[in-house]
N, C-alpha and C positions, 0 to 999 in steps of 0.2 A: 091533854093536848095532843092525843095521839092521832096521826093522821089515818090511823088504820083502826075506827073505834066497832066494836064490836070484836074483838081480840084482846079485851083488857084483862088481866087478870089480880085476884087481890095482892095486893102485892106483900109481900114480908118485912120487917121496918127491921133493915140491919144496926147491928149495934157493933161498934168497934172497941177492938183493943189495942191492934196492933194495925198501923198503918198501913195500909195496899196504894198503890197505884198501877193504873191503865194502863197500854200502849196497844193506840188503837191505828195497826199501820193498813194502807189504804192503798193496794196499785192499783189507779186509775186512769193511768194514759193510756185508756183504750177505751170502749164502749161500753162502759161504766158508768160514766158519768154523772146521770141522771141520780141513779143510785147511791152515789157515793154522797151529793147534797142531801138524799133524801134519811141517810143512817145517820151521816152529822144533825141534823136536825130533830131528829128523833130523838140521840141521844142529850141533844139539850133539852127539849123541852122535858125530860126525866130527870134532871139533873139535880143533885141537894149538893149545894157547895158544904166542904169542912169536913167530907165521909174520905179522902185523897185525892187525889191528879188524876183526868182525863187528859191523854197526852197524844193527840193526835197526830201520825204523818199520813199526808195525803202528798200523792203525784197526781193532774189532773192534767188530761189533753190540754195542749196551748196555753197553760199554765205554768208550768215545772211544779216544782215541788215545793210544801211548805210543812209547817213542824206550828202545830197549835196547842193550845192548852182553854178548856172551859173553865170560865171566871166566874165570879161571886156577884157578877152584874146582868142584870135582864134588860134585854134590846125592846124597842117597840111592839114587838112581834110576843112580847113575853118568855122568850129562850133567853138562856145565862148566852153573856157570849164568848167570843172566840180573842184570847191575847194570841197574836201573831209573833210567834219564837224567832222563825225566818220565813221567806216566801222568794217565788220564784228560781229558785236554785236548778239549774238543770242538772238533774237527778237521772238516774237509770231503776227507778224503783226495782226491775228484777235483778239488779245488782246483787250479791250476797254482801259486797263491801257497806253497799246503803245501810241493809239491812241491821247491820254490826255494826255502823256507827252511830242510825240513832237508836239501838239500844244503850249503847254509852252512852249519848247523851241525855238520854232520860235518867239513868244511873248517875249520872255525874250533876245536872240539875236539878233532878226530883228524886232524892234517895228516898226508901224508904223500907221497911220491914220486910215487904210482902211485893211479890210484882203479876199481874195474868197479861197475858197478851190478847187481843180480836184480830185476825187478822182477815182480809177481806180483799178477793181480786177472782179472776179467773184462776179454773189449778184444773188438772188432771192428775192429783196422784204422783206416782213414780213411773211414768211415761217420760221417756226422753224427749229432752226439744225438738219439736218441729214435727213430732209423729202424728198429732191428733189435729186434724182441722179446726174444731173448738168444741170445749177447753182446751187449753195447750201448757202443758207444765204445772207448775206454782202460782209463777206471776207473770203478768203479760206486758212490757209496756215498750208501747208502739212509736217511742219518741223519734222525731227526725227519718219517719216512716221507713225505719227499723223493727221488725219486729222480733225485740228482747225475751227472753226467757228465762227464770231460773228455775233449777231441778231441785229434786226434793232433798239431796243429799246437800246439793249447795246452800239451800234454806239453813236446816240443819246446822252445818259447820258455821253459821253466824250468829249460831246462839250460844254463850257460854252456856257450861251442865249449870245444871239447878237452878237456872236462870228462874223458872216462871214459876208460881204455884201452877198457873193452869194455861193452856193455850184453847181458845176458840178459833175453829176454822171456819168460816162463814166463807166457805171456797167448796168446790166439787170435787167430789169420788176420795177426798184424803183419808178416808180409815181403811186403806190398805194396810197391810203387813208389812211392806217393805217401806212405806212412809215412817210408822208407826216404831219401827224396830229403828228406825236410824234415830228417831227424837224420844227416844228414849232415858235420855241422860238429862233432857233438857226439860223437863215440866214433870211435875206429879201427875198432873191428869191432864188430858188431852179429848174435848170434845168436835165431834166432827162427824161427816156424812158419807156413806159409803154410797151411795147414790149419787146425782148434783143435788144443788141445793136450787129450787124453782125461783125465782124471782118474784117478790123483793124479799126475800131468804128473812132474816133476822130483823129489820124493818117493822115488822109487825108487833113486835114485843119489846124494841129498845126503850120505849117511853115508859114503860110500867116496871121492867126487869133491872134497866141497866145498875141502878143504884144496888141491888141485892149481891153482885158481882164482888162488891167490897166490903162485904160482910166478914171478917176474918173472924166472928167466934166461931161460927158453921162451920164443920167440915166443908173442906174442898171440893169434895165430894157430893156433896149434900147440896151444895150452891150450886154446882153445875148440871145435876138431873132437875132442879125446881126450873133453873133457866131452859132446857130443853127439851123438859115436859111441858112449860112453857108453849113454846114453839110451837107443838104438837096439838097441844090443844086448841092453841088459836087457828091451824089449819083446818083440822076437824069439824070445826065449829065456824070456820067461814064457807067451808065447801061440803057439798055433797059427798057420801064416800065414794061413786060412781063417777064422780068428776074428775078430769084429769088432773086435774089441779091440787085437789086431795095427796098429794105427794109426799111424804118426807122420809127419810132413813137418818137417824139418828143415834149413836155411841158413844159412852165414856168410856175412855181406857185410861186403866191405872197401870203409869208407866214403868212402874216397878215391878209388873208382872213379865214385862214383857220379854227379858230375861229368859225368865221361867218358860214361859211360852212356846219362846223356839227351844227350847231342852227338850219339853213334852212332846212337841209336834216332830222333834225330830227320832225318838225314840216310838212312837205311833207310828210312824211312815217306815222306821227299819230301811231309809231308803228307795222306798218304794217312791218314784218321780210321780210329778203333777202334771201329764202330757195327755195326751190323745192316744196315747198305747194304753193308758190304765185309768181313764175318763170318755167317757163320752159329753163332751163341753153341753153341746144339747141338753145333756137331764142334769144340770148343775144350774141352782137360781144366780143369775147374772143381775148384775147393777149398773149394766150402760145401753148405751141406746145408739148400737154400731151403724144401723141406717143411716140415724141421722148426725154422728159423731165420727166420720169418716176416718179408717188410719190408710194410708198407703192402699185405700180402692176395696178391701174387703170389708168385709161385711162382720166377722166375729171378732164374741166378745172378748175384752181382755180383764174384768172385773166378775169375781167369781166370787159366794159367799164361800168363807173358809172353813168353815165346820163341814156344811152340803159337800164341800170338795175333800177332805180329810177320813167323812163317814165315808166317802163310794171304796175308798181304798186301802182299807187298814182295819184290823178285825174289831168286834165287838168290844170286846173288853179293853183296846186298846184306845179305842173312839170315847169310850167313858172315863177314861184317865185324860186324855187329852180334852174331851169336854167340860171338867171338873175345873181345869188349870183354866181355861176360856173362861169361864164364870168368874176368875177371878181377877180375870186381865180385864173383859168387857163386864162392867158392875152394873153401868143400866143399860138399855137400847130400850126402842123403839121404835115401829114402824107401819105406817098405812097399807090399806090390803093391796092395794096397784100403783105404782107408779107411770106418770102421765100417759096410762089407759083411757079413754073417755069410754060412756057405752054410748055414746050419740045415738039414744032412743033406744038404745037394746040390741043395736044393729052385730053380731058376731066377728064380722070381718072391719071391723072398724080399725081403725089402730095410727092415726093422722102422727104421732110421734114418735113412734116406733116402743112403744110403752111396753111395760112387762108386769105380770101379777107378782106379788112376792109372799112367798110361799115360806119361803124361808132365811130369816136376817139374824146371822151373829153377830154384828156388829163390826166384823174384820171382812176385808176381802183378800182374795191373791189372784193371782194370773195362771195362767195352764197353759203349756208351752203345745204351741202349734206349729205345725210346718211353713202356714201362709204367714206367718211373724219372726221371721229369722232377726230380724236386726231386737225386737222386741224380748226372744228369747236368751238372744246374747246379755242385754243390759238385766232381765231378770234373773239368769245366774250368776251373774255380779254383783246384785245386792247382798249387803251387807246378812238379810236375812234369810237366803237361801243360802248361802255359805251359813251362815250359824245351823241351817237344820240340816245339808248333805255333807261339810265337809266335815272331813277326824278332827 
Protein backbone atom coordinates (compact mmCIF):
# COMPACT_ATOMS: atom_id res chain seq x y z
CA UNK A 1 0.00 0.00 0.00
CA UNK A 2 2.98 2.15 -0.47
CA UNK A 3 2.45 5.26 -1.97
CA UNK A 4 6.00 5.44 -3.08
CA UNK A 5 6.08 1.72 -4.98
CA UNK A 6 9.22 0.84 -6.52
CA UNK A 7 11.17 1.55 -3.04
CA UNK A 8 9.91 -1.42 -1.31
CA UNK A 9 11.99 -3.57 0.26
CA UNK A 10 11.66 -7.22 1.71
CA UNK A 11 10.89 -6.59 4.83
CA UNK A 12 12.22 -8.52 8.11
CA UNK A 13 9.23 -10.06 10.34
CA UNK A 14 10.02 -8.72 13.81
CA UNK A 15 9.53 -11.02 16.75
CA UNK A 16 9.16 -9.59 20.18
CA UNK A 17 9.98 -10.12 23.67
CA UNK A 18 9.95 -7.27 25.31
CA UNK A 19 7.53 -4.54 24.63
CA UNK A 20 8.57 -1.00 22.62
CA UNK A 21 6.58 1.77 21.86
CA UNK A 22 6.75 4.82 19.37
CA UNK A 23 6.64 8.49 19.85
CA UNK A 24 6.25 9.82 16.57
CA UNK A 25 6.27 13.78 17.44
CA UNK A 26 5.55 15.85 14.44
CA UNK A 27 6.19 20.12 14.29
CA UNK A 28 4.00 20.90 11.82
CA UNK A 29 2.65 24.46 12.11
CA UNK A 30 4.49 25.47 9.17
CA UNK A 31 5.02 24.15 5.67
CA UNK A 32 4.96 20.94 6.45
CA UNK A 33 1.88 20.08 6.06
CA UNK A 34 1.38 18.21 3.15
CA UNK A 35 3.97 15.88 4.49
CA UNK A 36 3.15 15.44 7.75
CA UNK A 37 -0.43 13.63 6.22
CA UNK A 38 1.68 11.90 3.93
CA UNK A 39 4.28 9.95 6.83
CA UNK A 40 0.98 9.38 9.00
CA UNK A 41 -0.39 7.55 6.21
CA UNK A 42 2.25 5.65 5.28
CA UNK A 43 2.95 4.70 8.52
CA UNK A 44 -0.65 3.15 8.65
CA UNK A 45 -0.98 1.50 5.82
CA UNK A 46 2.44 -0.60 7.31
CA UNK A 47 0.99 -1.15 10.36
CA UNK A 48 0.59 -4.88 12.26
CA UNK A 49 -1.58 -4.01 15.50
CA UNK A 50 -0.15 -6.26 18.87
CA UNK A 51 3.81 -5.54 17.91
CA UNK A 52 3.27 -1.96 20.60
CA UNK A 53 1.90 1.76 20.57
CA UNK A 54 2.25 4.19 17.58
CA UNK A 55 1.83 7.21 19.49
CA UNK A 56 1.69 10.07 17.56
CA UNK A 57 1.90 14.12 18.36
CA UNK A 58 1.28 16.18 15.50
CA UNK A 59 0.85 20.39 15.56
CA UNK A 60 -0.65 21.13 12.13
CA UNK A 61 -1.17 24.92 10.75
CA UNK A 62 -4.78 26.03 11.65
CA UNK A 63 -5.17 22.97 13.62
CA UNK A 64 -3.36 23.06 16.94
CA UNK A 65 -2.19 20.14 18.11
CA UNK A 66 -3.41 16.61 18.69
CA UNK A 67 -1.85 13.30 20.43
CA UNK A 68 -3.05 10.06 18.33
CA UNK A 69 -2.53 6.58 18.75
CA UNK A 70 -2.86 3.79 15.49
CA UNK A 71 -5.68 1.08 16.22
CA UNK A 72 -6.55 -2.38 15.55
CA UNK A 73 -9.19 -1.21 13.02
CA UNK A 74 -8.96 -0.50 9.12
CA UNK A 75 -10.82 2.60 7.66
CA UNK A 76 -12.24 2.28 4.11
CA UNK A 77 -9.17 3.37 2.64
CA UNK A 78 -7.75 -0.02 4.18
CA UNK A 79 -5.19 2.00 6.88
CA UNK A 80 -5.65 0.96 10.84
CA UNK A 81 -6.89 4.09 12.14
CA UNK A 82 -6.29 6.89 14.24
CA UNK A 83 -8.05 6.96 18.23
CA UNK A 84 -7.82 10.59 18.93
CA UNK A 85 -6.07 11.11 22.61
CA UNK A 86 -6.86 15.03 22.34
CA UNK A 87 -7.00 17.48 19.33
CA UNK A 88 -6.99 20.89 18.88
CA UNK A 89 -5.01 22.07 22.01
CA UNK A 90 -3.08 25.14 21.09
CA UNK A 91 0.36 23.84 21.40
CA UNK A 92 3.77 25.61 20.82
CA UNK A 93 5.21 22.51 19.35
CA UNK A 94 8.98 24.08 19.59
CA UNK A 95 8.07 24.36 23.22
CA UNK A 96 10.73 22.16 25.14
CA UNK A 97 7.87 22.24 27.95
CA UNK A 98 5.41 20.34 24.93
CA UNK A 99 8.07 18.33 24.35
CA UNK A 100 8.47 16.89 28.07
CA UNK A 101 4.96 16.67 28.53
CA UNK A 102 4.04 14.41 25.89
CA UNK A 103 6.79 12.30 26.62
CA UNK A 104 5.14 11.86 29.94
CA UNK A 105 2.25 11.32 28.74
CA UNK A 106 3.02 8.42 26.60
CA UNK A 107 5.03 7.10 29.87
CA UNK A 108 2.23 7.48 32.03
CA UNK A 109 -0.43 6.07 29.25
CA UNK A 110 1.54 3.56 27.31
CA UNK A 111 4.30 2.19 29.56
CA UNK A 112 6.17 -0.04 28.30
CA UNK A 113 9.71 -1.87 28.27
CA UNK A 114 11.34 -0.25 25.60
CA UNK A 115 10.71 3.35 24.04
CA UNK A 116 12.42 4.97 20.28
CA UNK A 117 11.37 8.34 19.29
CA UNK A 118 10.86 9.69 15.07
CA UNK A 119 10.93 12.94 15.23
CA UNK A 120 10.18 15.00 12.30
CA UNK A 121 10.06 19.01 11.51
CA UNK A 122 12.40 21.47 10.11
CA UNK A 123 15.89 21.62 12.23
CA UNK A 124 19.17 23.07 11.62
CA UNK A 125 21.42 21.51 13.92
CA UNK A 126 22.90 23.66 16.81
CA UNK A 127 22.48 26.90 14.99
CA UNK A 128 20.78 29.55 17.21
CA UNK A 129 17.33 30.95 16.60
CA UNK A 130 16.76 32.93 13.92
CA UNK A 131 20.36 32.56 12.17
CA UNK A 132 19.38 30.46 9.16
CA UNK A 133 16.69 31.65 6.75
CA UNK A 134 15.58 27.78 6.30
CA UNK A 135 15.93 25.26 8.13
CA UNK A 136 15.98 27.25 11.26
CA UNK A 137 16.80 25.46 14.56
CA UNK A 138 15.04 22.12 15.62
CA UNK A 139 11.50 22.96 15.41
CA UNK A 140 9.75 25.47 13.55
CA UNK A 141 6.22 26.38 14.54
CA UNK A 142 4.68 29.34 13.07
CA UNK A 143 1.54 29.49 15.33
CA UNK A 144 -0.26 32.94 15.61
CA UNK A 145 2.26 34.09 12.98
CA UNK A 146 4.99 33.78 15.40
CA UNK A 147 7.67 32.27 14.35
CA UNK A 148 8.72 29.81 17.33
CA UNK A 149 12.02 28.05 17.70
CA UNK A 150 13.52 25.44 19.70
CA UNK A 151 17.56 24.80 20.06
CA UNK A 152 19.19 21.81 20.16
CA UNK A 153 20.24 22.12 23.86
CA UNK A 154 16.42 22.99 24.76
CA UNK A 155 15.35 19.68 22.70
CA UNK A 156 17.82 17.91 24.75
CA UNK A 157 16.83 19.11 28.31
CA UNK A 158 13.21 17.58 27.55
CA UNK A 159 14.28 14.35 27.47
CA UNK A 160 14.95 12.39 30.59
CA UNK A 161 18.61 10.37 30.23
CA UNK A 162 18.00 6.97 29.01
CA UNK A 163 14.91 7.88 28.00
CA UNK A 164 14.93 6.24 24.21
CA UNK A 165 16.62 3.07 22.95
CA UNK A 166 16.85 5.10 19.71
CA UNK A 167 16.07 8.59 18.37
CA UNK A 168 15.36 8.99 14.46
CA UNK A 169 15.77 12.41 13.17
CA UNK A 170 13.81 12.78 9.91
CA UNK A 171 15.00 16.58 10.31
CA UNK A 172 18.10 18.43 8.67
CA UNK A 173 22.02 18.76 9.19
CA UNK A 174 21.40 17.07 13.21
CA UNK A 175 24.50 14.87 13.22
CA UNK A 176 26.60 17.60 14.21
CA UNK A 177 28.82 17.20 17.29
CA UNK A 178 27.54 19.63 19.30
CA UNK A 179 23.74 18.24 18.68
CA UNK A 180 25.18 14.95 19.26
CA UNK A 181 27.29 15.60 22.51
CA UNK A 182 24.41 17.34 24.22
CA UNK A 183 21.88 14.03 23.63
CA UNK A 184 24.07 11.99 24.62
CA UNK A 185 22.63 10.74 27.93
CA UNK A 186 19.29 10.49 26.19
CA UNK A 187 19.10 7.43 23.68
CA UNK A 188 21.68 4.63 22.86
CA UNK A 189 21.78 5.35 19.43
CA UNK A 190 20.74 8.21 17.57
CA UNK A 191 20.06 8.08 13.60
CA UNK A 192 20.16 11.23 11.61
CA UNK A 193 21.64 13.35 8.52
CA UNK A 194 24.50 15.48 8.31
CA UNK A 195 23.25 16.95 5.27
CA UNK A 196 19.23 17.96 4.94
CA UNK A 197 17.07 15.39 4.48
CA UNK A 198 15.46 16.01 0.53
CA UNK A 199 11.87 15.64 0.54
CA UNK A 200 9.73 13.31 1.25
CA UNK A 201 12.76 12.09 3.50
CA UNK A 202 11.42 8.80 5.32
CA UNK A 203 8.02 8.62 3.43
CA UNK A 204 9.42 6.45 1.08
CA UNK A 205 10.17 3.37 3.40
CA UNK A 206 7.44 3.99 6.19
CA UNK A 207 5.00 1.41 4.74
CA UNK A 208 7.57 -1.59 4.39
CA UNK A 209 10.11 -0.44 7.49
CA UNK A 210 7.92 1.03 10.05
CA UNK A 211 6.95 -2.25 11.87
CA UNK A 212 10.88 -3.54 11.93
CA UNK A 213 11.40 -0.46 14.36
CA UNK A 214 9.81 -2.61 17.25
CA UNK A 215 11.61 -5.50 16.96
CA UNK A 216 13.36 -5.72 20.41
CA UNK A 217 15.17 -9.13 19.82
CA UNK A 218 17.57 -7.25 17.18
CA UNK A 219 20.21 -5.19 18.36
CA UNK A 220 19.39 -1.66 18.41
CA UNK A 221 21.70 -1.22 16.39
CA UNK A 222 21.23 -3.76 13.84
CA UNK A 223 17.40 -2.17 13.47
CA UNK A 224 18.44 1.04 12.91
CA UNK A 225 21.22 0.53 9.76
CA UNK A 226 18.40 -2.18 8.08
CA UNK A 227 16.08 1.06 8.44
CA UNK A 228 18.67 3.38 6.84
CA UNK A 229 20.11 1.45 4.58
CA UNK A 230 16.67 1.22 3.80
CA UNK A 231 16.33 4.76 2.94
CA UNK A 232 19.44 4.57 0.91
CA UNK A 233 18.52 2.17 -1.25
CA UNK A 234 15.29 3.25 -2.13
CA UNK A 235 16.97 6.59 -3.18
CA UNK A 236 19.51 4.80 -5.31
CA UNK A 237 17.14 2.90 -6.92
CA UNK A 238 14.54 5.80 -7.61
CA UNK A 239 17.01 8.23 -9.01
CA UNK A 240 19.85 8.47 -11.21
CA UNK A 241 23.25 8.83 -9.33
CA UNK A 242 23.86 12.04 -11.64
CA UNK A 243 20.42 13.39 -10.49
CA UNK A 244 20.15 15.86 -8.02
CA UNK A 245 17.78 14.16 -6.23
CA UNK A 246 20.15 11.07 -5.64
CA UNK A 247 20.81 12.74 -2.17
CA UNK A 248 21.34 11.31 1.21
CA UNK A 249 23.96 11.41 4.18
CA UNK A 250 23.12 9.16 6.51
CA UNK A 251 24.75 8.16 10.59
CA UNK A 252 24.40 6.01 13.42
CA UNK A 253 25.87 7.12 16.61
CA UNK A 254 26.23 5.01 19.45
CA UNK A 255 25.74 7.53 22.28
CA UNK A 256 27.85 5.95 24.59
CA UNK A 257 30.87 6.81 22.61
CA UNK A 258 30.29 10.02 22.59
CA UNK A 259 32.00 10.53 25.73
CA UNK A 260 34.94 8.99 24.61
CA UNK A 261 34.97 11.07 21.55
CA UNK A 262 35.42 14.31 22.76
CA UNK A 263 38.43 12.80 25.11
CA UNK A 264 40.03 11.65 21.85
CA UNK A 265 39.34 14.55 19.79
CA UNK A 266 40.46 16.69 22.43
CA UNK A 267 43.76 15.10 23.03
CA UNK A 268 44.41 14.95 18.87
CA UNK A 269 43.84 18.75 18.69
CA UNK A 270 46.38 19.25 21.77
CA UNK A 271 44.31 22.52 21.48
CA UNK A 272 45.10 23.13 18.27
CA UNK A 273 41.46 25.45 17.32
CA UNK A 274 39.15 24.73 14.44
CA UNK A 275 39.39 28.50 12.60
CA UNK A 276 40.50 29.96 9.57
CA UNK A 277 44.21 30.50 11.07
CA UNK A 278 44.57 26.50 11.01
CA UNK A 279 41.94 25.52 8.02
CA UNK A 280 41.44 26.57 5.10
CA UNK A 281 37.20 26.16 5.20
CA UNK A 282 37.57 25.73 1.16
CA UNK A 283 39.45 22.35 1.13
CA UNK A 284 37.27 20.91 3.99
CA UNK A 285 33.90 18.63 2.64
CA UNK A 286 30.84 20.90 3.71
CA UNK A 287 27.33 19.55 4.21
CA UNK A 288 25.23 22.80 3.63
CA UNK A 289 24.23 24.63 0.95
CA UNK A 290 25.04 28.56 2.09
CA UNK A 291 23.75 30.11 -1.31
CA UNK A 292 20.81 28.80 -0.90
CA UNK A 293 20.42 28.58 3.06
CA UNK A 294 21.24 32.09 3.84
CA UNK A 295 22.80 33.12 7.58
CA UNK A 296 23.18 36.80 8.24
CA UNK A 297 23.96 37.53 4.03
CA UNK A 298 27.04 35.32 3.72
CA UNK A 299 27.62 32.86 1.82
CA UNK A 300 29.97 30.21 3.97
CA UNK A 301 29.67 27.17 5.20
CA UNK A 302 28.89 26.35 8.77
CA UNK A 303 28.62 22.27 8.43
CA UNK A 304 32.01 20.69 8.09
CA UNK A 305 32.84 16.87 8.03
CA UNK A 306 34.66 16.21 11.32
CA UNK A 307 37.20 13.71 10.49
CA UNK A 308 38.25 16.05 6.76
CA UNK A 309 38.43 18.90 9.63
CA UNK A 310 40.43 16.99 12.66
CA UNK A 311 42.94 15.23 9.60
CA UNK A 312 44.06 19.12 8.16
CA UNK A 313 45.29 19.67 11.71
CA UNK A 314 46.71 17.38 13.98
CA UNK A 315 49.44 14.78 13.19
CA UNK A 316 49.39 11.44 11.61
CA UNK A 317 49.35 9.22 14.26
CA UNK A 318 47.29 11.27 16.23
CA UNK A 319 44.42 11.45 13.39
CA UNK A 320 44.49 7.49 13.58
CA UNK A 321 43.80 7.29 17.42
CA UNK A 322 41.12 9.81 16.86
CA UNK A 323 39.72 8.00 13.70
CA UNK A 324 39.75 4.52 15.58
CA UNK A 325 37.44 6.17 18.62
CA UNK A 326 35.08 7.64 15.32
CA UNK A 327 34.60 4.23 14.17
CA UNK A 328 33.22 3.47 17.24
CA UNK A 329 31.03 6.41 17.99
CA UNK A 330 29.64 6.38 14.06
CA UNK A 331 29.01 2.40 13.57
CA UNK A 332 27.31 2.63 10.11
CA UNK A 333 27.08 5.83 7.53
CA UNK A 334 26.40 6.24 4.45
CA UNK A 335 26.31 8.33 1.60
CA UNK A 336 25.55 9.34 -2.32
CA UNK A 337 28.33 10.67 -4.43
CA UNK A 338 26.69 14.45 -4.75
CA UNK A 339 24.33 15.99 -3.12
CA UNK A 340 21.53 18.07 -4.90
CA UNK A 341 24.25 18.34 -7.95
CA UNK A 342 22.36 17.68 -11.11
CA UNK A 343 24.63 17.39 -14.28
CA UNK A 344 21.77 18.85 -16.43
CA UNK A 345 23.26 17.09 -19.57
CA UNK A 346 26.78 17.08 -18.42
CA UNK A 347 26.68 20.71 -18.51
CA UNK A 348 30.01 21.82 -15.78
CA UNK A 349 28.96 25.05 -14.52
CA UNK A 350 25.56 23.73 -13.55
CA UNK A 351 24.76 23.87 -10.07
CA UNK A 352 20.74 25.35 -9.84
CA UNK A 353 20.97 24.28 -5.72
CA UNK A 354 23.97 25.15 -4.68
CA UNK A 355 24.86 21.27 -4.56
CA UNK A 356 28.35 19.80 -3.42
CA UNK A 357 30.19 16.52 -4.34
CA UNK A 358 31.05 14.45 -1.21
CA UNK A 359 34.13 13.25 -1.14
CA UNK A 360 34.21 12.67 2.21
CA UNK A 361 31.41 11.63 5.17
CA UNK A 362 32.04 10.65 8.71
CA UNK A 363 29.09 10.78 9.76
CA UNK A 364 29.59 13.74 12.34
CA UNK A 365 29.96 17.36 11.43
CA UNK A 366 31.32 20.71 13.39
CA UNK A 367 31.67 24.25 12.63
CA UNK A 368 35.09 26.20 12.08
CA UNK A 369 35.11 29.48 13.49
CA UNK A 370 35.09 32.29 11.05
CA UNK A 371 35.38 35.96 11.34
CA UNK A 372 32.23 36.79 9.03
CA UNK A 373 30.26 34.57 12.07
CA UNK A 374 30.82 36.26 15.33
CA UNK A 375 27.47 35.71 16.95
CA UNK A 376 27.91 31.94 15.52
CA UNK A 377 31.26 31.56 16.83
CA UNK A 378 30.26 32.82 20.18
CA UNK A 379 27.20 30.17 20.75
CA UNK A 380 29.86 27.44 19.15
CA UNK A 381 32.31 27.96 21.98
CA UNK A 382 29.50 27.46 24.30
CA UNK A 383 28.66 24.28 23.43
CA UNK A 384 28.69 21.92 25.73
CA UNK A 385 31.23 19.99 23.29
CA UNK A 386 33.76 22.45 22.51
CA UNK A 387 34.19 23.05 26.26
CA UNK A 388 34.57 19.17 26.59
CA UNK A 389 37.48 19.12 23.84
CA UNK A 390 39.33 22.86 24.76
CA UNK A 391 38.64 23.41 28.38
CA UNK A 392 40.97 21.75 31.47
Amino acid sequence: MSLFPGCNNDVVEPGNELKRNILFYIGGDNNLVSETYQKINQIRAGWEPGRGEMIIYVDQSNKGASLLRINEIKDADGYYGLDTLYSEREDNSADADVLRRVINEMKQDYPADSYGMIFFSHASGWLPKGTLNRPRSLVIDDGDGVKNEMEYDEFASAIPDKQFDFIILEACLMTDAMSMYELRNKAEYVLGSSAEIVSPGFSYIYADRIMSLFDTKRPVNATLEIFGQSYYDCIVSQYNENSAFCSVTMGLINMREMDNLAATTKNALQGADMNETTLKTGDVQRFDRPKKLIVNGYNNSRYFDLAHTVEQIVSESNYRTFNEQLDKTVVWKVATKRFLLGDNNGLPDFNEYDGFFIERHSGLTTYIIQDVYPELNSAFKNSSWYKAIYDN
